[in-house]
C-alpha positions in Angstrom: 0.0 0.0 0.0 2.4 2.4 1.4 4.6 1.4 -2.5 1.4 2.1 -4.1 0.7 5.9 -3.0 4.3 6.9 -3.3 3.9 5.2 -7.0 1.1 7.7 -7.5 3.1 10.3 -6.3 5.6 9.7 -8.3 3.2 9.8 -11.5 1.6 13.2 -10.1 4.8 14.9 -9.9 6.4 13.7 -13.0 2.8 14.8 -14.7 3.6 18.3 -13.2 7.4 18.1 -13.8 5.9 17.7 -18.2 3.7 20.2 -17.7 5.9 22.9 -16.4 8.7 22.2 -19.0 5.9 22.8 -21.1 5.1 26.1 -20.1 8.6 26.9 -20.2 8.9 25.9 -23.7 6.4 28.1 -24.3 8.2 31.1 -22.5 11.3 30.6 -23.9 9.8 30.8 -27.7 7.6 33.5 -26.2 11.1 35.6 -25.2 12.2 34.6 -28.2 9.9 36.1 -30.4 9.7 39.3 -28.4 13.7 39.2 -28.7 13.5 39.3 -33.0 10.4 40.2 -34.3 7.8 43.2 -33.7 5.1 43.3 -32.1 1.5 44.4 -33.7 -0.6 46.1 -31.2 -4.2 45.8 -32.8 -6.0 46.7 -30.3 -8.7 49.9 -30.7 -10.2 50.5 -27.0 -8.9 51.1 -23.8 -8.9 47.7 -21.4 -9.4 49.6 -18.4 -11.9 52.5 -20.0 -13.2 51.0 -22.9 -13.2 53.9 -24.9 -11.1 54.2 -28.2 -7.4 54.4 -28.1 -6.5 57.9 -28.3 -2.7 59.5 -28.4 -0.9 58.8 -26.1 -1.3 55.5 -26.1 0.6 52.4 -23.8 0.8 49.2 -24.9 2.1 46.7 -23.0 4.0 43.6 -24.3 1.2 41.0 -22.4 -1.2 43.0 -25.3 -3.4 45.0 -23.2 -3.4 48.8 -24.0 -4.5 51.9 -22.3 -5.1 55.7 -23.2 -2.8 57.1 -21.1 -5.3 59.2 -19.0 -6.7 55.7 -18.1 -3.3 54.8 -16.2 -3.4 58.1 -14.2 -0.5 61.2 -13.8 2.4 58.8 -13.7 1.3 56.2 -16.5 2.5 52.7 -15.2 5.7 50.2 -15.2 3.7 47.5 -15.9 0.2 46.0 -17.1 -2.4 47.1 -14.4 -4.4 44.2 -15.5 -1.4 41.7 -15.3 -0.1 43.0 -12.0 -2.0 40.7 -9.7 -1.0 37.8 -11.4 2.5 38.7 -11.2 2.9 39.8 -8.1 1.2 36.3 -7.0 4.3 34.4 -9.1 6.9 37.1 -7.5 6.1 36.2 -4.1 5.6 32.5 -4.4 9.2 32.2 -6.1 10.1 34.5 -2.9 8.5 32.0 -0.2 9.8 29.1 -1.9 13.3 30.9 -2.1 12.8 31.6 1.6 12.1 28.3 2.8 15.1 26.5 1.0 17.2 28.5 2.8 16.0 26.8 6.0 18.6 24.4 6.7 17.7 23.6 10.0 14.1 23.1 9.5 15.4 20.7 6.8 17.9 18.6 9.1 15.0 18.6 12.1 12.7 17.1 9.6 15.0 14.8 8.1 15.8 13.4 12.2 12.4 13.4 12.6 11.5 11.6 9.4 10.4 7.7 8.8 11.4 7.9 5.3 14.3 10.3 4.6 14.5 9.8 1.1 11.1 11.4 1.1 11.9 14.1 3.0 15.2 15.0 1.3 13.0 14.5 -2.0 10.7 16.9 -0.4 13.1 19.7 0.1 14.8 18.8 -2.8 12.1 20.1 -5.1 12.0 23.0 -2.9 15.0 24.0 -3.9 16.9 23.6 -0.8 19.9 21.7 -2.2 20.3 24.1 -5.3 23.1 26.0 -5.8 21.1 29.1 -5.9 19.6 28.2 -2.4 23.7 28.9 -1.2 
């Protein structure tokens, strides 16, 4: 029993391990593109306003655009629309970058542990043993 739902386990996490080199395949042409060709910004209305695109106008590389009266005095670094979503990313890489530095968290649960290969596999994919965690 105990073979069978680390089996699953496994399957999950290689299913997720295929799906996110997926998505970075997908970035990586994505930067790519952006790197050597132009971009076409079709859009004719404001996303936040929807009224039509009037000079000045900013487009943003995620394709959303905004008169610039819609984005306020100081206009914006980035896509007010895409902000949320990347501030959620940011500070999930930052909390799992925090917790692989926890070494001694690591070593108290590895003590504590039944199975250590599963726990060193645990903080493994949390990046603790990477040589950006040092």
């Amino acid at each position: 029993r105990h073979f069978a739902a680390a089996r699953a386990s496994c399957v999950e996490d290689e299913r997720q391990a295929r799906s996110h080199a997926a998505e970075i395949e997908a970035m990586r042409a994505e930067l790519h593109e952006l790197r050597t060709s132009a971009r076409v910004f079709q859009l004719s209305r404001c996303c936040r306003s929807g009224a039509p695109l009037e000079l000045p106008t900013i487009h943003f590389l995620c394709g959303h655009s905004f008169n610039a009266s819609a984005l306020g005095e100081g206009g914006a670094e980035e896509c007010p629309l895409c902000a949320p979503e990347h501030a959620r990313v940011l500070g999930r890489q930052r909390a799992l970058e925090a917790r692989a530095a926890q070494h001694d968290a690591f070593f108290k649960q590895l003590e504590g542990s039944a199975d250590g290969f599963a726990t060193v596999a645990e903080f493994f994919g949390r990046g603790v043993m990477s040589a950006r965690a040092q």
